[in-house]
C-alpha positions as CSV (number, residue, x, y, z in Angstrom):
1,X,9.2,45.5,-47.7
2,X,6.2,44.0,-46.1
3,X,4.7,40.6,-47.2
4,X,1.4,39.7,-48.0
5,X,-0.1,36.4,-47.3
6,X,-1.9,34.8,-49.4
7,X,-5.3,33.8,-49.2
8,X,-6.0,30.4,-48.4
9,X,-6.9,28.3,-51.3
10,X,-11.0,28.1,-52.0
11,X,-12.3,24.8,-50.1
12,X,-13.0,21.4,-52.5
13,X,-14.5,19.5,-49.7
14,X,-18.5,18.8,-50.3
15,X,-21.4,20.2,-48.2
16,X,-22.5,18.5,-45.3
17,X,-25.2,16.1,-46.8
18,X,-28.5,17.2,-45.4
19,X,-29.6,15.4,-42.2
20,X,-31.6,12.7,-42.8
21,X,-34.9,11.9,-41.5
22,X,-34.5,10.4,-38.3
23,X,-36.7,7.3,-38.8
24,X,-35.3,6.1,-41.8
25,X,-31.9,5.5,-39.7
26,X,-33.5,3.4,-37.3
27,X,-32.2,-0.1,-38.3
28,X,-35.1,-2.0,-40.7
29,X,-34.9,-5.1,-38.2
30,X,-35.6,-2.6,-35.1
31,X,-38.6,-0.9,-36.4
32,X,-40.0,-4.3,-37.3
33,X,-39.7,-5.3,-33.7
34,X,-41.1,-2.3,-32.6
35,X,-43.7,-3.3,-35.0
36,X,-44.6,-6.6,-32.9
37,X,-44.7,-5.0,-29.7
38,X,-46.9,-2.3,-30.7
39,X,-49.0,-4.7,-32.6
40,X,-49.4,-6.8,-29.3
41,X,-50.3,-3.5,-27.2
42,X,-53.0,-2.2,-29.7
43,X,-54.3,-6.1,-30.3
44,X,-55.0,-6.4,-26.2
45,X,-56.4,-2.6,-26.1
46,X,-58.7,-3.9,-29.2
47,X,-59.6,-7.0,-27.5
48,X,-60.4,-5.6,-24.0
49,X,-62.7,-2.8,-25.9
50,X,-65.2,-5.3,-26.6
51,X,-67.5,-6.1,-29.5
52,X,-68.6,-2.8,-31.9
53,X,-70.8,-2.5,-34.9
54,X,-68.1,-4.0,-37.5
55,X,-68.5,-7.1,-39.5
56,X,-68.8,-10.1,-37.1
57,X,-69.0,-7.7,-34.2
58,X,-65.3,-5.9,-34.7
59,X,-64.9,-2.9,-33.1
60,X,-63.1,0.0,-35.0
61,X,-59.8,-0.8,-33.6
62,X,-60.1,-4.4,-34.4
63,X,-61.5,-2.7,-38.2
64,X,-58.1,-0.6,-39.0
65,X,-56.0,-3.2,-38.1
66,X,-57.5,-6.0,-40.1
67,X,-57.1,-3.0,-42.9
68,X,-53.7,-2.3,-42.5
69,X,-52.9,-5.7,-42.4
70,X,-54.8,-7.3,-45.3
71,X,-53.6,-4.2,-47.5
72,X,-50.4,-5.1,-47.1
73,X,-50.4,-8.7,-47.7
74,X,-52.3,-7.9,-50.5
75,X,-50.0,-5.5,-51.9
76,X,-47.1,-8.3,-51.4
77,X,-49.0,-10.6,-53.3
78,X,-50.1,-8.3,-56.3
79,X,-46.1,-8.0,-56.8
80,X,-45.7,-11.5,-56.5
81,X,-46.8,-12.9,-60.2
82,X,-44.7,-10.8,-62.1
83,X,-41.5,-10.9,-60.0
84,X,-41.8,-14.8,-60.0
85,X,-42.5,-15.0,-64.2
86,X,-39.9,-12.2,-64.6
87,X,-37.2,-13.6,-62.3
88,X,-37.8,-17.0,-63.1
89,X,-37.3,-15.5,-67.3
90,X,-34.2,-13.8,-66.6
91,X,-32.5,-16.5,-64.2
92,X,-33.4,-19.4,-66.7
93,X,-32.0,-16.9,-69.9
94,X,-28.7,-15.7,-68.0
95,X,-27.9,-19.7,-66.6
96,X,-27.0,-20.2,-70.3
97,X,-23.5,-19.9,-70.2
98,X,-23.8,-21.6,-66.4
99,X,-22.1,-25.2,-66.5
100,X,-23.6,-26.4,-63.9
101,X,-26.9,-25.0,-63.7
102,X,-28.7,-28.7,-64.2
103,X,-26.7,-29.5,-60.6
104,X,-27.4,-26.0,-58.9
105,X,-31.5,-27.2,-59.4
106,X,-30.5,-30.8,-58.4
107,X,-29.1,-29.4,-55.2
108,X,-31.9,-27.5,-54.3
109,X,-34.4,-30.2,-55.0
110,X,-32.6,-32.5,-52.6
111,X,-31.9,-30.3,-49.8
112,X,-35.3,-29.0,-50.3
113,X,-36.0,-33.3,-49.7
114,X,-33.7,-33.6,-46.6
115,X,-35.0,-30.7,-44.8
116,X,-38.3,-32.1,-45.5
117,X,-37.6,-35.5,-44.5
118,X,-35.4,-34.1,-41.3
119,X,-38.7,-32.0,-39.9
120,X,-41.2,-34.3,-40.7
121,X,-39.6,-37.3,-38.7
122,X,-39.4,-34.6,-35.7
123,X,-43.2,-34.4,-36.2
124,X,-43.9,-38.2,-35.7
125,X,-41.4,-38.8,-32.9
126,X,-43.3,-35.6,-31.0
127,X,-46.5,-37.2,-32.3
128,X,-45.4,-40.7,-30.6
129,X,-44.1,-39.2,-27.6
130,X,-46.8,-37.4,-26.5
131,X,-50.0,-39.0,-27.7
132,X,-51.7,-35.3,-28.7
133,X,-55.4,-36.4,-29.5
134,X,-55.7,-38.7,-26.6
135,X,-55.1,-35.7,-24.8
136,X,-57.5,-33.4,-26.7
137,X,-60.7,-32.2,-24.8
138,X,-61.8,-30.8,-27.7
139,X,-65.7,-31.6,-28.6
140,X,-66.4,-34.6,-30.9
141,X,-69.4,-32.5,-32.5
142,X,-66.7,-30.1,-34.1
143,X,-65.5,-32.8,-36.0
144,X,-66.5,-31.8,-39.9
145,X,-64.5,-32.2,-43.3
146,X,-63.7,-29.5,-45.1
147,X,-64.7,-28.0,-48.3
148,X,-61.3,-28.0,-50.3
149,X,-59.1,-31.0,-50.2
150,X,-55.6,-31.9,-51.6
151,X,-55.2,-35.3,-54.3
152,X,-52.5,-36.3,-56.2
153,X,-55.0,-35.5,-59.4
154,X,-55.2,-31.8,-58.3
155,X,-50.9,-31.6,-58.7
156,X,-51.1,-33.0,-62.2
157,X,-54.0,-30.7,-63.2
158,X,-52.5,-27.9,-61.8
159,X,-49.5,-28.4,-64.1
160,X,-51.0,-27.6,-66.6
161,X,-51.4,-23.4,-67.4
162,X,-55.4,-22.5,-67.8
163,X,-54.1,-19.2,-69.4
164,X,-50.9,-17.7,-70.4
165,X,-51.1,-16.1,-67.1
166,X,-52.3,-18.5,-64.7
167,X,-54.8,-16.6,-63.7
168,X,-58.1,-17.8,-62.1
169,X,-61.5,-16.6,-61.7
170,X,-64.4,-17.9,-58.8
171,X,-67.5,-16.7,-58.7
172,X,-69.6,-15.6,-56.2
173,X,-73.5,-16.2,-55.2
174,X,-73.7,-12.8,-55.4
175,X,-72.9,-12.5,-58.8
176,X,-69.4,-11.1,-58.4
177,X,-66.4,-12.9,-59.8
178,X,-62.9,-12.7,-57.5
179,X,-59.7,-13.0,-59.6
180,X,-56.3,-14.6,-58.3
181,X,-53.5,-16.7,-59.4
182,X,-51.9,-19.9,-59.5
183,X,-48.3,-19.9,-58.3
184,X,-47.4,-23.3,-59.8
185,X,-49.0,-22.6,-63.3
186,X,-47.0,-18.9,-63.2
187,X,-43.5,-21.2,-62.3
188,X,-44.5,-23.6,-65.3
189,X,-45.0,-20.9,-67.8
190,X,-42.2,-18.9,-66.7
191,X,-39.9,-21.9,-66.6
192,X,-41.1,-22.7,-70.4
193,X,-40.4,-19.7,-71.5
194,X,-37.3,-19.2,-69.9
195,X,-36.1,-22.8,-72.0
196,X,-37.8,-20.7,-75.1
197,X,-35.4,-18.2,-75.3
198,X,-32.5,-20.4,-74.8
199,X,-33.9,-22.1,-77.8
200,X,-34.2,-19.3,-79.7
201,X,-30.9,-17.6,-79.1
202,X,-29.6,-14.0,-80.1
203,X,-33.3,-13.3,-81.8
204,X,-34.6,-13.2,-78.1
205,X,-32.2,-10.4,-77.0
206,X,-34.5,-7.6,-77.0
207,X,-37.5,-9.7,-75.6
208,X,-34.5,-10.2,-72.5
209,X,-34.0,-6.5,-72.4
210,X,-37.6,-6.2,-71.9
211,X,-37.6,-8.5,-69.5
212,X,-34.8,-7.2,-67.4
213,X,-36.2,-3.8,-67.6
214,X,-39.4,-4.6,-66.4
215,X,-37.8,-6.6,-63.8
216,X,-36.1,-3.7,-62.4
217,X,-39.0,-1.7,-62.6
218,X,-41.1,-4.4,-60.2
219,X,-37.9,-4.5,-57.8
220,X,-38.2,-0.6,-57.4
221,X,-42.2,-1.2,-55.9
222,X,-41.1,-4.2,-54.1
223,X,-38.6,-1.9,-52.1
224,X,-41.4,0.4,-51.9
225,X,-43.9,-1.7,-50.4
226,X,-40.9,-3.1,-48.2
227,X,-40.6,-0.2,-46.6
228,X,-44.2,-0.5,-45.4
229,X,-43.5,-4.0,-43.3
230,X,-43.6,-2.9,-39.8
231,X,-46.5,-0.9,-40.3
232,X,-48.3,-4.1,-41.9
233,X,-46.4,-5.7,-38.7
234,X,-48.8,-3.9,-36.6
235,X,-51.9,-4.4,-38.5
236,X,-51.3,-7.8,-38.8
237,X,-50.0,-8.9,-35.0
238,X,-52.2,-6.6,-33.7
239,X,-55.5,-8.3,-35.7
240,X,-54.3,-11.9,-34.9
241,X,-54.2,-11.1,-31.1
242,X,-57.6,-9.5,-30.8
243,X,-59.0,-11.8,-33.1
244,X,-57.7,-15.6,-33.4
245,X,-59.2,-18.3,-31.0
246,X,-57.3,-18.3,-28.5
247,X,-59.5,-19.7,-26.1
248,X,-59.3,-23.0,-27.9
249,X,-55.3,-23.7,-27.0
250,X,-56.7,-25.0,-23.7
251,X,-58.5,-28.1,-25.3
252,X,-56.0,-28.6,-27.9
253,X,-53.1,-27.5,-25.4
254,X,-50.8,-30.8,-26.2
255,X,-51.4,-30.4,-29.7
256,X,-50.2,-26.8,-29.7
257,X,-47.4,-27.7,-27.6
258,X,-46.1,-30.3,-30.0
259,X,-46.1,-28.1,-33.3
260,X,-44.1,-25.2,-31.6
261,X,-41.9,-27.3,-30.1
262,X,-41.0,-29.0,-33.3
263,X,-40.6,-25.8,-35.2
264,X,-38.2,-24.3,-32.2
265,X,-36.3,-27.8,-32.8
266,X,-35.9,-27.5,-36.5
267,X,-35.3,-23.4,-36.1
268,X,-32.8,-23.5,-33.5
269,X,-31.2,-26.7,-33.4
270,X,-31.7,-28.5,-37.1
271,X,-31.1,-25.7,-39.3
272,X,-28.0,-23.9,-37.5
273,X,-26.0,-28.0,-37.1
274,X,-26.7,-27.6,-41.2
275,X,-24.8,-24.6,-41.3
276,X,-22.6,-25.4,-39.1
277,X,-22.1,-28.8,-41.4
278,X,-21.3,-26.3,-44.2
279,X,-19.3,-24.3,-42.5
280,X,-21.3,-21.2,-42.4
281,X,-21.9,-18.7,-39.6
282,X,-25.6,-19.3,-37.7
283,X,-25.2,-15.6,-36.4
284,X,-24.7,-14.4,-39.9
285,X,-27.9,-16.5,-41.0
286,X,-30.0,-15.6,-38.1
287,X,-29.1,-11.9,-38.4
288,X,-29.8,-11.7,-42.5
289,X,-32.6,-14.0,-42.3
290,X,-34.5,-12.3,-39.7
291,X,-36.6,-9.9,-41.5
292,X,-38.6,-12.5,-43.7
293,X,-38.9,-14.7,-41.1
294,X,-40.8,-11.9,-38.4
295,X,-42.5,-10.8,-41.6
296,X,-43.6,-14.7,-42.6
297,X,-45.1,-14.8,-38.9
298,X,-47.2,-11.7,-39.0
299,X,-48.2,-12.5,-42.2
300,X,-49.3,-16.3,-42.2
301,X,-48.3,-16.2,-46.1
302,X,-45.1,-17.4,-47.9
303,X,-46.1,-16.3,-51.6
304,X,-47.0,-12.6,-49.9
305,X,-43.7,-13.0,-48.0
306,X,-41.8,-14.2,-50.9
307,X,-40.6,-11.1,-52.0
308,X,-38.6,-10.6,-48.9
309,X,-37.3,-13.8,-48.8
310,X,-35.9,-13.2,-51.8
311,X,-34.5,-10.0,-50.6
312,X,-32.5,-11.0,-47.7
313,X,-31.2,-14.2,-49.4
314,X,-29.4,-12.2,-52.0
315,X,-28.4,-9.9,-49.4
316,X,-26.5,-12.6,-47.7
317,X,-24.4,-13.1,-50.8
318,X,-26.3,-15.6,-52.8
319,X,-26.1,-14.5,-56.3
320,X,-29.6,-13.6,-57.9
321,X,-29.0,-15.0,-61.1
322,X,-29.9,-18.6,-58.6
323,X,-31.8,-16.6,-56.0
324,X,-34.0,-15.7,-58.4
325,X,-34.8,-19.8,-59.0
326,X,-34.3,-21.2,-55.8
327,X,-36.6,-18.5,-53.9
328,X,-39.8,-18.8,-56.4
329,X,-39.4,-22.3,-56.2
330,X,-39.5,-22.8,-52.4
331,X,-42.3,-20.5,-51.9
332,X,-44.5,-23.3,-53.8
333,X,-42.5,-26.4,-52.9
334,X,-41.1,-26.2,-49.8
335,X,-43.0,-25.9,-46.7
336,X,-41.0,-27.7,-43.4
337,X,-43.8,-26.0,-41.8
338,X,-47.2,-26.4,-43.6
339,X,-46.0,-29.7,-45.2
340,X,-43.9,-31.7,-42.6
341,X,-44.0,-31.0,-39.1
342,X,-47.9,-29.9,-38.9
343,X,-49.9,-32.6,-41.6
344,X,-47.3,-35.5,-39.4
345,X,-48.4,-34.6,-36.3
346,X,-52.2,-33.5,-37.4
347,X,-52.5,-37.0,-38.5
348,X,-51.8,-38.8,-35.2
349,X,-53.8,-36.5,-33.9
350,X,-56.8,-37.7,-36.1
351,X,-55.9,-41.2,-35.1
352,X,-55.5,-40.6,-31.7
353,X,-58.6,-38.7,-31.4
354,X,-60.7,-41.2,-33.3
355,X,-58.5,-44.3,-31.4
356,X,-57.0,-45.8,-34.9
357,X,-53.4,-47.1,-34.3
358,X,-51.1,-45.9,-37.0
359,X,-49.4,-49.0,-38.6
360,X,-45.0,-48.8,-39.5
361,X,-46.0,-48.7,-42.9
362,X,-48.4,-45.2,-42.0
363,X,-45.2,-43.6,-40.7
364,X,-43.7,-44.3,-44.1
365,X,-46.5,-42.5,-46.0
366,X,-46.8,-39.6,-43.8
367,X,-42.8,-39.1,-44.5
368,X,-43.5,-39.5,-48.5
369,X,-46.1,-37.5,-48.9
370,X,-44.4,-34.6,-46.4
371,X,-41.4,-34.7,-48.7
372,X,-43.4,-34.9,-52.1
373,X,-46.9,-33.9,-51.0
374,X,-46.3,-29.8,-50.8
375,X,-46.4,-29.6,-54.7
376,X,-49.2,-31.1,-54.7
377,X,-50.7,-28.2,-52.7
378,X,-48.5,-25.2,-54.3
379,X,-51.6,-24.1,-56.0
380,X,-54.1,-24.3,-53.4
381,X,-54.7,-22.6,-50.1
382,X,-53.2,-23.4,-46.6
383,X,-52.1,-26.1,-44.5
384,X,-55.4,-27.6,-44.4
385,X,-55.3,-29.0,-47.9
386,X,-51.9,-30.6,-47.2
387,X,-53.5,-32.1,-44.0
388,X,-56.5,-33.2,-46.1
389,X,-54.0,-35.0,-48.1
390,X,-52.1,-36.9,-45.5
391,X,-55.4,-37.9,-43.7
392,X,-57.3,-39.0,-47.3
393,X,-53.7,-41.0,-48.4
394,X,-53.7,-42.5,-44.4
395,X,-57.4,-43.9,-45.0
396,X,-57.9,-41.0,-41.9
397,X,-60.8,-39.7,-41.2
398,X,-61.4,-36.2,-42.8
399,X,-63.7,-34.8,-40.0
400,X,-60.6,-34.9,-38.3
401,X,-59.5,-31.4,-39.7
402,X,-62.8,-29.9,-38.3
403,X,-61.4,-30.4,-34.9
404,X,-58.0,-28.5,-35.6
405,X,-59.5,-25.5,-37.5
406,X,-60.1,-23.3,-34.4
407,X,-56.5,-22.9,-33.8
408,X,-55.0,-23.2,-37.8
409,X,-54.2,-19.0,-37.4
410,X,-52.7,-19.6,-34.2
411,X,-50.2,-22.2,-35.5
412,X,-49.7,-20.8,-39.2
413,X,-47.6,-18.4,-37.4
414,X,-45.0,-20.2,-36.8
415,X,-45.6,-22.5,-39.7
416,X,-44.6,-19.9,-42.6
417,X,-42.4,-18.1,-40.0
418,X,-40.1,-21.9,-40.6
419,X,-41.5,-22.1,-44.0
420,X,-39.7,-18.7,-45.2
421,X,-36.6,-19.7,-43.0
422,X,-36.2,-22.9,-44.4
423,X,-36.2,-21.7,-47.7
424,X,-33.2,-19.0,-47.3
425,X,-31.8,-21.6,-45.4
426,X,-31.4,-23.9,-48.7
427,X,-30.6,-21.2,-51.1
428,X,-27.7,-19.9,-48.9
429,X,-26.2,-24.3,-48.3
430,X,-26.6,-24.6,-52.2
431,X,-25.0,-21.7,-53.0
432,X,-22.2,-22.2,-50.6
433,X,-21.9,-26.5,-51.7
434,X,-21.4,-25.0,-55.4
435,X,-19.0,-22.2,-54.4
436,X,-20.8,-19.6,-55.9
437,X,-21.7,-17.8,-52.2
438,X,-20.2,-14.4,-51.6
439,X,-18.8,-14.9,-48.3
440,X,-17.8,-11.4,-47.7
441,X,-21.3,-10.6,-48.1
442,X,-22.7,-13.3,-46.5
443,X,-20.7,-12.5,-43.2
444,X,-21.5,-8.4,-43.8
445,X,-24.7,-9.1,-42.8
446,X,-24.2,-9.6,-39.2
447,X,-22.5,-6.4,-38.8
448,X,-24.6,-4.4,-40.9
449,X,-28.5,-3.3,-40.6
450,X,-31.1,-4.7,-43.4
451,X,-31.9,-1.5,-45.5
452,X,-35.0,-2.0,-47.9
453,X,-33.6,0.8,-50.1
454,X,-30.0,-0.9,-50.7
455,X,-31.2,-4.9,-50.7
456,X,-29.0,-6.7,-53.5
457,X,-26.6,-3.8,-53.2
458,X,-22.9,-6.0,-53.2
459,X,-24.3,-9.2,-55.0
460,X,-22.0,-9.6,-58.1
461,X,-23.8,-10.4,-60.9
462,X,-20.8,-12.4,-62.7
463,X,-20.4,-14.9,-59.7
464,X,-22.7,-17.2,-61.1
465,X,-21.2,-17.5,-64.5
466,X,-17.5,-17.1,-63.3
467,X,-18.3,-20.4,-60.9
């Protein structure tokens, strides 16, 4: 009798997925890398064409990148008002049934303080080691104030929300009218709303569905435009080094010198001893952190880079429900760049330059208004209103800033590159003080590449309220 065998059983196992485009499994923090170094190449090739028929003389390399660059940043920054009020909403709303959400802001208000206070004293002791402005062979005759300045007044007035969405227009002699937005006034009225529907309780349910829905919807673009950052890497790198003054480091070389040196202290030796304090890993840190800071340094913005800051902090295991806070706050508030290490060693430049000798009591200021002065900036533009506050609260003179304005791109660099830094750095501390830090994520993210696509992927949305 002969046997028949039977026919194997039909297979269950899945297709093959489809291969994926080769690109898109290039790690994120490699093709921003390869973003820099093509950026460099293509800014040298632009500068060695030459001048061309562009605006102020640009040639049509010089043209594309500025447009690639700027469109960008702009981009960022469109995205920027509503994450911040719709973050801001929903963090507030879901803190409700947080016991200690009154000390999670504490915490971040005083580390935000100590950082501050840590980078700013770096500033003076560079500043009173090396003697910058006596060194400067800068010319006298550039000397000249500027048009904007930062005072006290402008913090308080900026408080206070000109519309519902803190929006602002400026005209133009040409008759045109360019519209933008205030950053602080947005945090205000997001943070008053946010109190709102506390107040109002289960009636403001579906006005918190909204909310989160839209919020989604905004996180969906941001990924989008994420994906775009080392092509706006090469726009941006590649404009600054065809365009920036960099003929001017040789009169202001000491200057220079100083304000990279203190942002490589405070990078690599301030900010890993705090997380080694706190027992996390700096590997870890340096690894998650890497793509907002490389994008803060292209970009010479910390509201445009925002975004991304906020990414790669909740990537590294801080839950968004406080992410979503501490983030949005630092962008306008804390600046160890912009608003400590640069106005404290401007201003002995100033006085070196213009031979006043700073007084005990003129160290003091410098490190109050570095710790409380970058609010008083948040809705303003640049540095250089910060510096014009340090020099006005000093008794400096203001023509002072004239002299530094040649080289501002050049240094804003690696201003917001700290800026951005310092700001995951204190959201990741907080969250790991209050024991409310995923550590298995936080730790993940020195093995594993930064995807755009997958940021927030892991982050449990019940830490916060389970702490």
């Amino acid at each position: 009798m002969s046997t028949q065998t039977p026919s194997p059983a039909p297979s269950t196992a899945p297709a093959p997925a489809p291969s994926r485009n080769p690109f898109v499994r290039i790690p994120f923090g490699v093709q921003v890398l390869a973003g820099l170094v093509l950026g460099i190449v293509l800014g040298l090739v632009a500068s060695a064409m030459g001048p061309g028929s562009g605006p102020e003389g640009a040639n049509w390399l010089v043209t594309t990148l500025d447009t690639i660059g700027s469109a960008f940043v702009t981009l960022l920054k469109a995205l920027v008002p509503p994450l911040v009020f719709l973050a801001i909403v929903s963090s507030i709303a879901n803190l409700r049934n947080v016991t200690n959400a009154a000390r999670l802001a504490g915490q971040t208000l005083l580390w935000f303080a100590i950082t501050s206070a840590i980078a700013v004293s770096i500033g003076i002791a560079l500043g009173a080691l090396t003697s910058p402005g006596s060194r400067a062979s800068v010319d006298a005759s550039s000397a000249a104030a500027p048009d904007s300045q930062g005072t006290w007044l402008d913090f308080l007035v900026g408080l206070v929300p000109s519309n519902f969405l803190g929006i602002s227009a400026s005209p133009h002699d040409d008759g045109t009218v360019s519209l933008g937005f205030n950053t602080l006034q947005i945090l205000v009225i997001a943070i008053a709303t946010g109190i709102a529907v506390l107040s109002v309780g289960a009636k403001a349910e579906p006005f918190l569905d909204v909310v989160d829905s839209l919020l989604a919807v905004v996180q969906k673009l941001l990924w989008w435009v994420i994906r775009l950052a080392p092509l706006g890497t090469v726009g941006l790198l590649g404009y600054a080094v065809a365009s920036y003054g960099w003929d001017a480091i040789g009169s202001l070389g000491w200057f220079v010198a100083d304000i990279y040196i203190g942002l490589i202290l405070v990078a690599f030796v301030v900010y890993p001893v705090l997380l080694k304090l706190n027992g996390l890993s700096i590997r870890s840190f340096a690894r998650g952190v890497w793509p907002a800071t490389s994008l803060g340094f292209v970009s010479r913005s910390s509201m445009g880079t925002m975004p991304m800051t906020q990414t790669v902090t909740e990537r590294m295991g801080v839950p968004r429900h406080y992410a979503s806070f501490a983030i949005p706050l630092g962008a306008t508030t804390k600046m160890d760049g912009c608003a400590a290490i640069y106005p404290a060693l401007a201003a002995i430049f100033v006085a070196n330059f213009f031979g006043i000798d700073l007084s005990i009591m003129q160290y003091l200021l410098i490190v109050l208004v570095s710790v409380l002065g970058s609010a008083a900036t948040a809705g303003m533009t640049g540095a250089t209103v910060m510096l014009t506050l340090t020099l006005s609260t000093l008794g400096l003179p203001l023509e002072g800033v004239g002299l530094l304005l040649a080289i501002d791109p050049i240094l804003d660099m690696g201003r917001t590159a700290l800026n951005v830094t310092g700001q995951a750095l204190v959201a990741v501390i907080v969250a790991q003080r209050e024991k409310i830090l995923d550590r298995a994520a936080y730790d993940a993210s020195a093995r594993e590449p930064f995807r755009p696509d997958a940021a927030g992927d892991g982050v449990r949305e019940g830490q916060l309220a389970a702490a």
